[in-house]
N, C-alpha and C positions, 0 to 999 in steps of 0.2 A: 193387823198382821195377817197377810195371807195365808192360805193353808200350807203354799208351796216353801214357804219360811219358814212356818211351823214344824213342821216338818223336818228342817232341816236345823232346828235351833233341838230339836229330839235328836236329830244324830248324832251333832255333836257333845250333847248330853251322857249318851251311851255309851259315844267314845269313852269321853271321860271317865266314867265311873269303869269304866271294862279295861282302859289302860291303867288305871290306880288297881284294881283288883290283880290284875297282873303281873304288874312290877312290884317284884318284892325281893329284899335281899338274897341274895345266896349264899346259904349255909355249908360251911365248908364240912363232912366230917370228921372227929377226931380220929387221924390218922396216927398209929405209932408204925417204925420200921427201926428195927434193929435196939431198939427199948429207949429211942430217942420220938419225941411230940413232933410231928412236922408242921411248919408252919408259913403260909403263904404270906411274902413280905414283898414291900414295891420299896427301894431303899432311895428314890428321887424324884417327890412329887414337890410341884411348885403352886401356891396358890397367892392368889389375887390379896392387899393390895404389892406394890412392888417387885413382881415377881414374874411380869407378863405373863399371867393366868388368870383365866376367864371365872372359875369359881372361888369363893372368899372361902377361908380354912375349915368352919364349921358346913359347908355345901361339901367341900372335898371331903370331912368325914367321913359324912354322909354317902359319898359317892364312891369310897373304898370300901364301905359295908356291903355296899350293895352289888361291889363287885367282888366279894369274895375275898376281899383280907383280912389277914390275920394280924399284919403287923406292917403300917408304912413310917417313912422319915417325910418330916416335911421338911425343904431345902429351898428357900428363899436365896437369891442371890448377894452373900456377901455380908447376911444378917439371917437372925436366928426370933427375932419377938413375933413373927408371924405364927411358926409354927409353935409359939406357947400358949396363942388365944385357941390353935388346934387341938393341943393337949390337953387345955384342961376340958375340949369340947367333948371331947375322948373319953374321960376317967367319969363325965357326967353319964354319960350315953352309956358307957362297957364297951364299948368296940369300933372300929379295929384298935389295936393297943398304936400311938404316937408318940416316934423320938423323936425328940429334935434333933435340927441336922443343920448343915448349912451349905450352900453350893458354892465351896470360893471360888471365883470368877476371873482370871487375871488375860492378858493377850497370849501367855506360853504353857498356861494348863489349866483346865478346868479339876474339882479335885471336890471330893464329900467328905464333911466333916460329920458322923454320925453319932449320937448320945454326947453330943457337948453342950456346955450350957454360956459362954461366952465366945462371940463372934471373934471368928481369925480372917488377921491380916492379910488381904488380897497379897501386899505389891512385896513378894520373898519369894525363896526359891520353895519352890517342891518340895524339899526334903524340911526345910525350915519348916514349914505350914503343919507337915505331918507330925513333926515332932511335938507341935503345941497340940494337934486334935489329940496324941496319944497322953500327953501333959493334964486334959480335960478328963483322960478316962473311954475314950472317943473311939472308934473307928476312922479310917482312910480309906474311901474307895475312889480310883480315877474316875470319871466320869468322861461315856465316851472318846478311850484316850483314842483318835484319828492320826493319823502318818503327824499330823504339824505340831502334834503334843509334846511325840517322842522325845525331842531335845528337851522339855524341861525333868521329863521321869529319866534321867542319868541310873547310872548304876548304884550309886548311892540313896534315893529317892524310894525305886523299885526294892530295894531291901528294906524298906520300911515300909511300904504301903501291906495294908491289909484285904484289898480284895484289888478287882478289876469289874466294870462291865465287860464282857464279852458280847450278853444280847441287850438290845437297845431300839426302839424304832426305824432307826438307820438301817439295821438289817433287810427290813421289807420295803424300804424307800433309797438305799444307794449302796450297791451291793459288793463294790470299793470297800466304802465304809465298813462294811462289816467282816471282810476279808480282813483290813486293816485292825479290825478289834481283837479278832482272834488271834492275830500275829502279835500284839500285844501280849493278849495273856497268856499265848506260848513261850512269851520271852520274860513275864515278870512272875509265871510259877506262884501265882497268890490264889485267894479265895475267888469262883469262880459267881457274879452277878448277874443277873437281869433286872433293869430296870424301867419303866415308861417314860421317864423323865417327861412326866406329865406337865399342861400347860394350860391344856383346854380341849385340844384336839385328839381324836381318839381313847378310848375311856382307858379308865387309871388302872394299873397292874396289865398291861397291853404284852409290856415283858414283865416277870417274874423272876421270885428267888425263892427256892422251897429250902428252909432251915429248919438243920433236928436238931432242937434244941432239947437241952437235958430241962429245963424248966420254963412254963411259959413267962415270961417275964422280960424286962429291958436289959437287963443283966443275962439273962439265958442266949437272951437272942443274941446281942455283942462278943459274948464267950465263944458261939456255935461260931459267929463268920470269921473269929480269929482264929479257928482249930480248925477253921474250911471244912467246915459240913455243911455243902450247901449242894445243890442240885439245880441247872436252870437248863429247861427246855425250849428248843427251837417248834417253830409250826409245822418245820419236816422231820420231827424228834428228832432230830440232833442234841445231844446230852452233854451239857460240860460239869466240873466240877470234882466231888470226891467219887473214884472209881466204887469203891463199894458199897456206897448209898445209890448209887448207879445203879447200881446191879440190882439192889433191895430193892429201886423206884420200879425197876423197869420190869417187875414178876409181880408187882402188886396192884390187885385190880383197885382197892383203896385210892391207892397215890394215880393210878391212871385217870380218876374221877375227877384228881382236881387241876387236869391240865385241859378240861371245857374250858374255850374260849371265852374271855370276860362278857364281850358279845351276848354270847346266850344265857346269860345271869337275871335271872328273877320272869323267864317268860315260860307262859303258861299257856302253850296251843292256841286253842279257839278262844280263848280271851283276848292272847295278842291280835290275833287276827282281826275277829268284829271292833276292838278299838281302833284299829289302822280303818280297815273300811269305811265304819258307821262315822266318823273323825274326819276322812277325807272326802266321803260323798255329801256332810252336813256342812263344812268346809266350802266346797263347791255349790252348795246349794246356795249358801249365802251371800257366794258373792253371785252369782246369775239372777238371780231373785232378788236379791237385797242392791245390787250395785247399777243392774240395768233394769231398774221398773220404767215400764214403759212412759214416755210425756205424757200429760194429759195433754191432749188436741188442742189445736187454737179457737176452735170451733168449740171446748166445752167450755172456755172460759169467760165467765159472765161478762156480759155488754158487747163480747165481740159477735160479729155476723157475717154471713158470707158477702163478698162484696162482687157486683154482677154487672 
């Protein structure tokens, strides 16, 4: 090995150890407002297998720790045994806290079934579907209800459900969409969500839901979004939810802390930095050096000779 590969098998060395030093969970801290625990929840994450998502349940753990939850649902489309090999990856580990949940999926609504523990019937109406997640003990929240939803959350449906996403991805990628989300929860008057309805792309709790819940716990937390104590902010603070937790978020330097972008979770200056660096310049070394070493000549190759 040459020195100039040497070299660069060192940087990427550096990287490495200087990006693991780095990345390290984000600790949230214990925030009280108004003599209720706050706590940072993603209510629709999806994970790998069946579920087109890129990481398997105990990686998504893993990957909500480290972005700063307190508490997610994992929501498999249509099925619920995914997020049970999450749970118990959950109660092993200590955190984030994992309810199960499920995303029913049908052509006239998408719809979260949250703390249930037997899979509900895609092919019913709305208001059917919610009756069983509330049968379970469950929560109801629409899930990105979009203009094409509307017919199936009738008036009947929307008095039964228990929250709404208002923020969603959709917001910063189709801005219809998110027009249309709020016009939603202006008209169904429920607990007001954020969620990432994560998949793969862009890291998990992207939106959020900050719950004061009177205990930490899977019961605290279900109690807190039935009684809409919830709070979810926009990236241009825009605020929905309950008005006087509102008020409490928005005067506390505490609660200001934990709406840093998931983004900047677990990065620590010049560590981040020399790992991007040292990573991309030993990177680059390797293949220049390792990918185009030069031929050896036909002239150094025994028996051959110049021919004159």
């Amino acid at each position: 090995m040459n020195a100039a590969r040497w070299i660069s098998v060192c940087l990427v060395a550096v990287g490495l150890l200087a990006g693991t030093a780095s990345d390290t969970s984000r600790k949230n801290p214990v925030v009280m407002l108004g003599g209720y625990r706050v706590l940072a929840a993603d209510f629709h994450i999806h994970s790998f297998p069946l579920s087109w998502a890129l990481l398997g349940p105990f990686d998504t753990v893993v990957e909500a720790n480290r972005q700063g939850l307190d508490v997610i649902a994992l929501t498999p489309h249509n099925l619920i045994w995914v997020g049970e090999a999450g749970q118990w990856f959950s109660r092993w580990t200590g955190s984030p806290r994992v309810i199960l949940g499920e995303e029913i999926v049908s052509r006239r609504f998408h719809l979260l079934g949250i703390g249930i523990h037997r899979t509900i019937g895609w092919n019913q109406s709305a208001a059917n579907a919610i009756d069983e997640i509330h049968a379970q003990g469950g929560i109801a929240i629409a899930a990105h209800p979009l203009k094409k939803y509307w017919r199936a959350y009738d008036a009947e449906a929307r008095g039964k459900l228990d929250g709404t996403e208002v923020l969603h991805p959709l917001a910063y990628q189709d801005p219809k969409g998110y027009t249309e989300m709020q016009e939603f929860y202006a008209r169904a008057k429920v607990t007001a969500i954020g969620d990432s309805d994560y998949h793969g792309l862009g890291p998990i709790g992207w939106c959020r839901t900050f719950v004061f819940v009177r205990e930490d716990s899977e019961g605290g937390v279900l109690e807190a979004v039935r009684a809409g104590r919830t709070v979810v902010v926009d990236r241009d603070g825009k605020s929905y939810g309950n008005p006087q937790f509102i008020a409490l978020a928005a005067n506390d330097p505490e609660f200001q802390g934990l709406l840093r972008p998931p983004s900047e979770a677990g990065l620590r200056g010049n560590l981040a930095m020399t790992s991007r660096v040292c990573g991309m310049l030993g990177l680059l070394g390797l293949f220049v050096f390792g990918c185009f070493r030069p031929e050896r000549s036909w002239r150094q190759i025994p028996g051959s000779g110049a021919r004159g």
